[in-house]
C-alpha positions in Angstrom: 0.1 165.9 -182.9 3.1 167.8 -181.8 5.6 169.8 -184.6 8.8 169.7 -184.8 10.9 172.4 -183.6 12.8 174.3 -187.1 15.6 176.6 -185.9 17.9 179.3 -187.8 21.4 178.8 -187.5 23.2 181.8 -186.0 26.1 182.6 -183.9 24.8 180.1 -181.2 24.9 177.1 -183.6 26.7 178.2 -187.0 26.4 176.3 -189.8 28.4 176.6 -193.2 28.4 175.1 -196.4 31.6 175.7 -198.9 32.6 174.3 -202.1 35.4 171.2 -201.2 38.4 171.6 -203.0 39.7 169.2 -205.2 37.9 165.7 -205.6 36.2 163.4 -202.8 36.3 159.6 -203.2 34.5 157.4 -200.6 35.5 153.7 -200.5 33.4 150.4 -199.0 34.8 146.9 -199.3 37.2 147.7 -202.0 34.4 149.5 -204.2 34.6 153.0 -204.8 30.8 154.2 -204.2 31.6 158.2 -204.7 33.6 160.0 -206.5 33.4 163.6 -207.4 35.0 167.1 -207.9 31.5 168.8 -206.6 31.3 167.9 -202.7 29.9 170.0 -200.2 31.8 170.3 -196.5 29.1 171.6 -194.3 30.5 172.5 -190.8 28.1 172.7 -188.1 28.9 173.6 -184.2 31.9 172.2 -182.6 31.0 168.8 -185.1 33.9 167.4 -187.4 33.6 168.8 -190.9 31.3 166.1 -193.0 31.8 165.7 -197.1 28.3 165.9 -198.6 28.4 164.5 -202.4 26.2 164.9 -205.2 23.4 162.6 -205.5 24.3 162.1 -209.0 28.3 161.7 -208.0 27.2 158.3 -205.8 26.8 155.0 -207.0 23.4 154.5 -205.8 23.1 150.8 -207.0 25.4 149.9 -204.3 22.8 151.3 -201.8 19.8 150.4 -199.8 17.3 152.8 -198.6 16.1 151.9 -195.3 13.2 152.9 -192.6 15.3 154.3 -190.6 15.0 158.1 -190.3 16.0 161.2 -187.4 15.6 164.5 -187.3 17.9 168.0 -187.3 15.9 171.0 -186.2 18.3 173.3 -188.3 18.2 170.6 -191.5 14.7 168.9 -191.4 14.1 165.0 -191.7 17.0 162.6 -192.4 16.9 159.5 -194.6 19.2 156.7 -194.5 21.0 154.4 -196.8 22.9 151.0 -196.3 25.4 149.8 -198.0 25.3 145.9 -198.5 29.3 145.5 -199.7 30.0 146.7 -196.1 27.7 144.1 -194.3 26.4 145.1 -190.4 29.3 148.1 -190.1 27.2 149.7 -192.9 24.4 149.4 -192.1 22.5 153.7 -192.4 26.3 154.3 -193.2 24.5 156.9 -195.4 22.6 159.8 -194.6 20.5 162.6 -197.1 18.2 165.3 -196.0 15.9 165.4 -199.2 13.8 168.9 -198.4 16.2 170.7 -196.4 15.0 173.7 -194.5 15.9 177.1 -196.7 19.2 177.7 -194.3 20.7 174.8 -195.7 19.0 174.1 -199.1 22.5 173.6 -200.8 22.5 170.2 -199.3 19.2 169.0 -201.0 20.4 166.4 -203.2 23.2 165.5 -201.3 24.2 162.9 -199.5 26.8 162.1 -196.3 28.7 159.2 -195.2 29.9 158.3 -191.7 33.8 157.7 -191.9 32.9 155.0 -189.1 31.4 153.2 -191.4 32.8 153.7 -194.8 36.5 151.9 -195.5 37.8 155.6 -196.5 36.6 159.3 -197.0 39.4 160.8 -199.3 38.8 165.0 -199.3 40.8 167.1 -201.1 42.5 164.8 -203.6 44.5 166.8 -206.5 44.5 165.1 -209.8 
């Protein structure tokens, strides 16, 4: 049985995680399924920004947990979510790491979308 590599991010491969400003909606087939003023925007290497939202922010009835999982050596294991409304294009639209590693623990209840597969990520909204 072979482990899994963990690594520390540092100047090689920075990762940050700042409060969002202002509220975060995320939209599937006409349905808002988040909606909060408490997002995450964890920013990691030369990757796009990503929105991470509160667990308790998301509408998890309009999710499905599936099998499917990955792994980050810098975040730990990765579930994934469906979301039905959106048929095959959402299919693990969502993704959560459950027990992060300590360098990014603020994520740990959290959970991401992919904007490929979500109708709309709105960031930043003022109300």
């Amino acid at each position: 049985m072979s482990s899994k590599p963990i690594k520390i991010p540092g100047p090689d491969h920075p990762i940050t995680i700042t409060p969002t400003k202002g509220r975060v909606t995320i939209r599937v087939n006409g349905k808002r399924v988040a909606d909060t003023h408490e997002a995450l925007t964890l920013k990691e290497g030369a990757y796009p920004a990503v929105q991470y939202i509160p667990r308790k922010d998301v509408d998890m009835t309009q999710l499905q947990r599936t099998s499917h999982q990955t792994y980050c050596p810098y975040k730990g294991e990765c579930a994934y979510y469906s979301i039905p409304a959106g048929g095959q294009r959402s299919a693990n639209a969502v993704w959560t790491y459950e027990t992060p590693y300590a360098a990014v623990s603020a994520i740990r209840e959290y959970l991401a979308f992919y904007p490929d597969r979500v109708d709309a990520i709105e960031a930043g909204i003022e109300d």
